[in-house]
C-alpha positions as CSV (number, residue, x, y, z in Angstrom):
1,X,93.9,-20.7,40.5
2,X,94.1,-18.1,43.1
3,X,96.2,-14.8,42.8
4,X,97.3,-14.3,46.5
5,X,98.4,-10.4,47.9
6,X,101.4,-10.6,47.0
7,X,101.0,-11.0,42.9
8,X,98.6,-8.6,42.9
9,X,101.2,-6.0,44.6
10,X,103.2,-7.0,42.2
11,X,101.3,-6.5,39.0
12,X,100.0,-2.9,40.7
13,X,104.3,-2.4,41.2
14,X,104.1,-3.3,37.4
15,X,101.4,-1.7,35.8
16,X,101.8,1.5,37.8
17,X,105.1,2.1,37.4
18,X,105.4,1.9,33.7
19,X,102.3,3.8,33.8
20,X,103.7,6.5,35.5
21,X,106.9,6.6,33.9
22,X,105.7,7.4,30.6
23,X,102.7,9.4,31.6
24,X,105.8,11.7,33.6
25,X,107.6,11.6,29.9
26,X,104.3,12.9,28.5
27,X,103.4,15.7,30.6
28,X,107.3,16.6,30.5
29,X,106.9,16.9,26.7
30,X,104.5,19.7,27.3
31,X,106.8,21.4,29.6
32,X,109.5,21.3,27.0
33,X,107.3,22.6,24.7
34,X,105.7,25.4,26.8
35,X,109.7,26.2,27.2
36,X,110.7,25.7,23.8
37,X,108.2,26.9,22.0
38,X,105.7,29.4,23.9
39,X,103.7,31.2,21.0
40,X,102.5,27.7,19.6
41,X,98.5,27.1,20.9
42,X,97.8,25.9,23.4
43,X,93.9,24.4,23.7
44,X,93.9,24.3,27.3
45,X,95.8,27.0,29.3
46,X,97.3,26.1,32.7
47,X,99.6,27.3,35.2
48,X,102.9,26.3,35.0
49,X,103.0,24.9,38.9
50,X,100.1,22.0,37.8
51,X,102.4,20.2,35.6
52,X,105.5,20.9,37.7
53,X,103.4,19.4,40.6
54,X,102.1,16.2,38.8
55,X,105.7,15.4,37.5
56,X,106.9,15.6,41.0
57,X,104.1,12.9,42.2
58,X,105.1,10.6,39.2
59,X,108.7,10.6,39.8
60,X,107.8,9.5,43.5
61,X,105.4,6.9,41.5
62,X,108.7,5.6,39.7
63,X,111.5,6.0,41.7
64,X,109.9,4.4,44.9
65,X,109.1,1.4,43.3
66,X,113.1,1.2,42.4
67,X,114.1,1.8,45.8
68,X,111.7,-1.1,47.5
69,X,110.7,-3.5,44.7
70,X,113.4,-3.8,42.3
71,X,112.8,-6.9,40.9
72,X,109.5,-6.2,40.3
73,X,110.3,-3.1,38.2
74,X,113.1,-4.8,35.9
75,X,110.3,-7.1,34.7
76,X,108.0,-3.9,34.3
77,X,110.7,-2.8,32.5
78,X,111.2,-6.0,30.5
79,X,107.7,-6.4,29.5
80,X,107.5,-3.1,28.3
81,X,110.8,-3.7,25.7
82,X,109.3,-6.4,24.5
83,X,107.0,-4.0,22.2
84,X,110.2,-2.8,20.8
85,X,110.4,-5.4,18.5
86,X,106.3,-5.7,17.6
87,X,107.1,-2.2,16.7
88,X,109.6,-2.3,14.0
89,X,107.8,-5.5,12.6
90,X,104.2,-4.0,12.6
91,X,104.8,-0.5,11.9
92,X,108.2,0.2,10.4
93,X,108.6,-2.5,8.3
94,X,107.0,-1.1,5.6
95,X,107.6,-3.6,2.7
96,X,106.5,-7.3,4.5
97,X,106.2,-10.0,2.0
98,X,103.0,-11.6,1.1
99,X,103.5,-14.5,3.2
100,X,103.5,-12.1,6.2
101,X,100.1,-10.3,5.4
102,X,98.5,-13.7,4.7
103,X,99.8,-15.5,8.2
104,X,98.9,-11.9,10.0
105,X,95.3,-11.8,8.2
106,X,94.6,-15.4,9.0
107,X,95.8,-15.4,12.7
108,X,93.4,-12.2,13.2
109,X,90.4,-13.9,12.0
110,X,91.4,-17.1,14.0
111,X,91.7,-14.6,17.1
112,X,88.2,-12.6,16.4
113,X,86.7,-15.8,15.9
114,X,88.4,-17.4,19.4
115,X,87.3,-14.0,21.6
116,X,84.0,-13.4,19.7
117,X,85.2,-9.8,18.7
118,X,84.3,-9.2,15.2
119,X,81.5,-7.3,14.1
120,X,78.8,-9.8,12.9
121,X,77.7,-9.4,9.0
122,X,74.4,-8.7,8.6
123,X,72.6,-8.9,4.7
124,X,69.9,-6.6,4.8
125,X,66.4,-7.3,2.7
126,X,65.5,-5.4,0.1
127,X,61.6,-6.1,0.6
């Protein structure tokens, strides 16, 4: 099965816009940071005007895409909620019941063993 132009725009709309949505949140952060708190280290120093800059090209990354190819973006959008709930059932759910580790351990190994991903066990000898 062929991908023709079209899907491919749309999973670049897709991937790209997420992408640069929450890479804009990230480099915000640091501005809010810089703002909030200015005496904290910083590892790498920067003018202010770099971030500014790059946050201007990612809004135009995410707010074009929502002008021209709506669609598109609400199933972005969409796909990326749909970690919300993998989330609070892999990471905040802190007391799962036995059942759950077992299923979870057992579909991992069934998926290693489907993709070929886990490390091999090699015995070594002790001649």
């Amino acid at each position: 099965m062929m991908l023709c132009t079209s899907d491919i725009y749309a999973l670049i709309t897709y991937s790209s816009f997420v992408e640069s949505f929450f890479i804009m949140l990230s480099v915000s952060g640091i501005l809010w940071l810089r703002y909030k708190r200015p005496n904290i280290p910083r590892p790498i120093k920067v003018s202010v005007w770099i971030p500014i800059f790059f946050i201007i090209i990612c809004l135009f990354l995410v707010f074009l895409p929502i002008y021209y190819k709506p669609l598109e973006v609400a199933v972005a959008v969409a796909i990326t909620l749909t970690g919300v709930p993998a989330y609070f059932i892999g990471v905040r759910w802190t007391n799962k019941p036995q059942w759950f580790h077992q299923a979870h351990q057992s579909m991992t190994y069934f998926v290693q063993k489907l993709f070929m991903s886990a490390k091999e066990h090699v015995e070594e000898d002790d001649d």
